[in-house]
C-alpha positions as CSV (number, residue, x, y, z in Angstrom):
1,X,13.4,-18.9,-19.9
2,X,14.6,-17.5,-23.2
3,X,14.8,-20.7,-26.2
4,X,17.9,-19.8,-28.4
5,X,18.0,-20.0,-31.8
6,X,21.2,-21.3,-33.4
7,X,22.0,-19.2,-36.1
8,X,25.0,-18.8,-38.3
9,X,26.8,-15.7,-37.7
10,X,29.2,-14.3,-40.5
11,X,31.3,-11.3,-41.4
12,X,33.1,-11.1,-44.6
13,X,35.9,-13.2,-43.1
14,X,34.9,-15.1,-40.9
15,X,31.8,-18.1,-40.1
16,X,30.1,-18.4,-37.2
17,X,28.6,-21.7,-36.7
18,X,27.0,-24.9,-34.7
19,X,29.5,-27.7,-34.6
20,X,28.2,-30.7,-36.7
21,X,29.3,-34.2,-36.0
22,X,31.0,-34.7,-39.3
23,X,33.3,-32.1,-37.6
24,X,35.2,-34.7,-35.7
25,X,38.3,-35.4,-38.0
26,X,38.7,-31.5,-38.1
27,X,37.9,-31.2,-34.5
28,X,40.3,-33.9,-33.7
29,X,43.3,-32.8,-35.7
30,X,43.3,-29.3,-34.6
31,X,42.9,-30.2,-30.8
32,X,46.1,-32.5,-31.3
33,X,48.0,-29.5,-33.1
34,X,47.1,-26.8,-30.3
35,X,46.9,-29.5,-27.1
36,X,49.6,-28.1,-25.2
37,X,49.1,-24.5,-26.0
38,X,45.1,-25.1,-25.2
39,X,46.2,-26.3,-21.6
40,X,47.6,-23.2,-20.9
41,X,44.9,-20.8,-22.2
42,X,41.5,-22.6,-21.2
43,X,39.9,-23.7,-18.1
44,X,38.4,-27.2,-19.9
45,X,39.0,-30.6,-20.5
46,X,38.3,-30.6,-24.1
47,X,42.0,-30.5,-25.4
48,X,42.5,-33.8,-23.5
49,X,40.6,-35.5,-26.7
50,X,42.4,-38.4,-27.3
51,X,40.2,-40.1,-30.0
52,X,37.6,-39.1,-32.5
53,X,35.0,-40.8,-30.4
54,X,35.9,-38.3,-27.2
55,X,35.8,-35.2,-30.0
56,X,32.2,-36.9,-31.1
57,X,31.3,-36.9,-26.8
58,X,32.1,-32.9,-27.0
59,X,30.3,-32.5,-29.9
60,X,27.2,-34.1,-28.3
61,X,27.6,-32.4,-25.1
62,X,27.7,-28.9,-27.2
63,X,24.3,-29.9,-28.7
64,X,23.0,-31.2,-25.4
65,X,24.2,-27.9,-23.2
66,X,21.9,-26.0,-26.0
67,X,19.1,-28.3,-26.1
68,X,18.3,-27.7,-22.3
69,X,19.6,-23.6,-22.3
70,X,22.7,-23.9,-20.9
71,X,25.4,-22.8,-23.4
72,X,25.7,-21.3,-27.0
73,X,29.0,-22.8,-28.8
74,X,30.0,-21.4,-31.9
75,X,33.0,-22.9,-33.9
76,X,35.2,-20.4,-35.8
77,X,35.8,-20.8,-39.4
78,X,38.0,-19.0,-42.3
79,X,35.5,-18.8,-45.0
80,X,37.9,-18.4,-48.0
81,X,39.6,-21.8,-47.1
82,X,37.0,-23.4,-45.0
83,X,39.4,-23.8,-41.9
84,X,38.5,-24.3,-38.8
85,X,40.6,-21.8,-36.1
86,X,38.7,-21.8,-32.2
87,X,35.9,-21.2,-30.8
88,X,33.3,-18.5,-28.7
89,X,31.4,-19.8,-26.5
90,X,28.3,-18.4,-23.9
91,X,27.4,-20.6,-20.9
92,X,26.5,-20.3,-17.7
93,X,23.0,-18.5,-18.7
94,X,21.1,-17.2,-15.9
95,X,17.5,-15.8,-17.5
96,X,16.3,-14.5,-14.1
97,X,20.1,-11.7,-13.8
98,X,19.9,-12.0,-17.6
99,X,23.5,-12.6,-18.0
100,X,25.9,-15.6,-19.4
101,X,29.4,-15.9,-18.9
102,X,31.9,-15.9,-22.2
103,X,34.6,-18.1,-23.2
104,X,37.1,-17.8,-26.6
105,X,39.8,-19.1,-27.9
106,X,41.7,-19.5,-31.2
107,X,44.7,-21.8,-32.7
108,X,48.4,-20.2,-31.9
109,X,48.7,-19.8,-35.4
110,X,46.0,-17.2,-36.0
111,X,46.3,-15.6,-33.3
112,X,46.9,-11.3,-33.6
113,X,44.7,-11.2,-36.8
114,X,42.0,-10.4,-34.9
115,X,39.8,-12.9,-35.4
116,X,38.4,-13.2,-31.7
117,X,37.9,-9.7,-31.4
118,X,35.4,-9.9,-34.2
119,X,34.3,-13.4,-33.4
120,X,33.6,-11.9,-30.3
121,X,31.9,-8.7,-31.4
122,X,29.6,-10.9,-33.5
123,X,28.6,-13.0,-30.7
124,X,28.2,-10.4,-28.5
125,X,25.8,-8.6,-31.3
126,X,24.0,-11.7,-31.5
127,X,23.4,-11.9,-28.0
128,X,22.1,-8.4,-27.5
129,X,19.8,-8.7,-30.2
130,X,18.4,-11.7,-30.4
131,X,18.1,-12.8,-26.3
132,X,17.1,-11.1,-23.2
133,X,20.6,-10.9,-22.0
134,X,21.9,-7.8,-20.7
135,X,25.1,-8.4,-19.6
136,X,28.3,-10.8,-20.3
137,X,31.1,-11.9,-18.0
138,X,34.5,-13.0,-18.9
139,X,36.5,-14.6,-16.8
140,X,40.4,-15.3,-17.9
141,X,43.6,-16.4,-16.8
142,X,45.8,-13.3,-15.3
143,X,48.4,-14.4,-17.5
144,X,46.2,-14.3,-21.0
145,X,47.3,-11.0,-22.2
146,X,46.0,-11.6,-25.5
147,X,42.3,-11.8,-24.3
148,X,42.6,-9.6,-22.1
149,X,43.0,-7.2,-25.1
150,X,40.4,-8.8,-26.9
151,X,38.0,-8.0,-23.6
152,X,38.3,-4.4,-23.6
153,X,38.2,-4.0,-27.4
154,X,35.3,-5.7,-27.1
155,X,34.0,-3.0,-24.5
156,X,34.5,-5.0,-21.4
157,X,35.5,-3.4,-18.3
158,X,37.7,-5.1,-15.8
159,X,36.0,-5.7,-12.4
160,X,37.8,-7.9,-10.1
161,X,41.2,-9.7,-10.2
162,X,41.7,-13.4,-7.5
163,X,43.5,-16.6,-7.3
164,X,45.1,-15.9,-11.1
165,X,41.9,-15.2,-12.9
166,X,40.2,-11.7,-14.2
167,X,37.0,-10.8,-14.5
168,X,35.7,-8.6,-17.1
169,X,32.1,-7.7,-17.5
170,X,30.1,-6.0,-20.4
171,X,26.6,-4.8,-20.0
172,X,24.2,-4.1,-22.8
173,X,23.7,-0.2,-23.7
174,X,20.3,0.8,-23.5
């Protein structure tokens, strides 16, 4: 098994980093801004947060998924006004295929700035330089054309297509 290390991740616009438990309020408010348009674009319960205690459960799962090598969740942030906008995250990690499965997504109102395609990017450098993984899956709703585009700006390629889902797939470059 390959330990991770959380690190911060930044470009000149945007912050990579862990989620912090003083990040419920924040959490909680954009989850009850973007609720309905997160039902449509992810495959998790997370939107259905209905209390700062349920963001505080997410947040502790996040840490806990880490602690035992299971996913990498990185919360997006704006660093000239300190706001938060989404998220990246890697789970699924299987050390012995060295590969991990990826998951994105951003508030409707920042969406087509690009922010996931570099989020992504970052991650995706991270990854491939700091962990034996060799190879990242995305799997998205048919309907998602925005990450869809995000996916093969990111390199991706698009390998299957069932039951309303894609699945992209991006292998390290020796």
């Amino acid at each position: 098994m390959n330990k991770m290390e959380y690190k911060d991740i930044e470009s000149e616009r945007l912050l990579l980093r862990k989620y912090r438990i003083t990040d419920d309020i924040e959490i909680f408010s954009f989850l009850n801004e973007n609720r309905e348009y997160l039902k449509k674009v992810i495959d998790t319960d997370e939107y259905n947060a209905q209390s700062i205690d349920n963001v505080r459960k997410i947040l502790r799962r996040k840490e806990a998924g880490w602690l035992i090598n299971n996913f990498l969740t990185y919360g997006l942030w704006i660093k000239t006004n300190n706001k938060y906008v989404g998220q990246i995250m890697f789970f699924k990690f299987d050390w012995q295929k060295k590969q991990v499965e990826l998951g994105q997504y951003i508030c409707k109102t920042y969406q087509g700035q690009g922010i996931v395609t570099e989020a992504t990017k970052l991650g995706i450098d991270y990854l491939f330089s700091w962990t034996q993984i060799t190879s990242i899956i995305a799997i998205c709703r048919s309907d998602n054309f925005a990450i869809h585009k995000v996916e093969i700006k990111c390199g991706f390629q698009k390998m299957s297509e069932k039951d309303g889902f894609i699945k992209f797939l991006l292998k390290k470059n020796d």
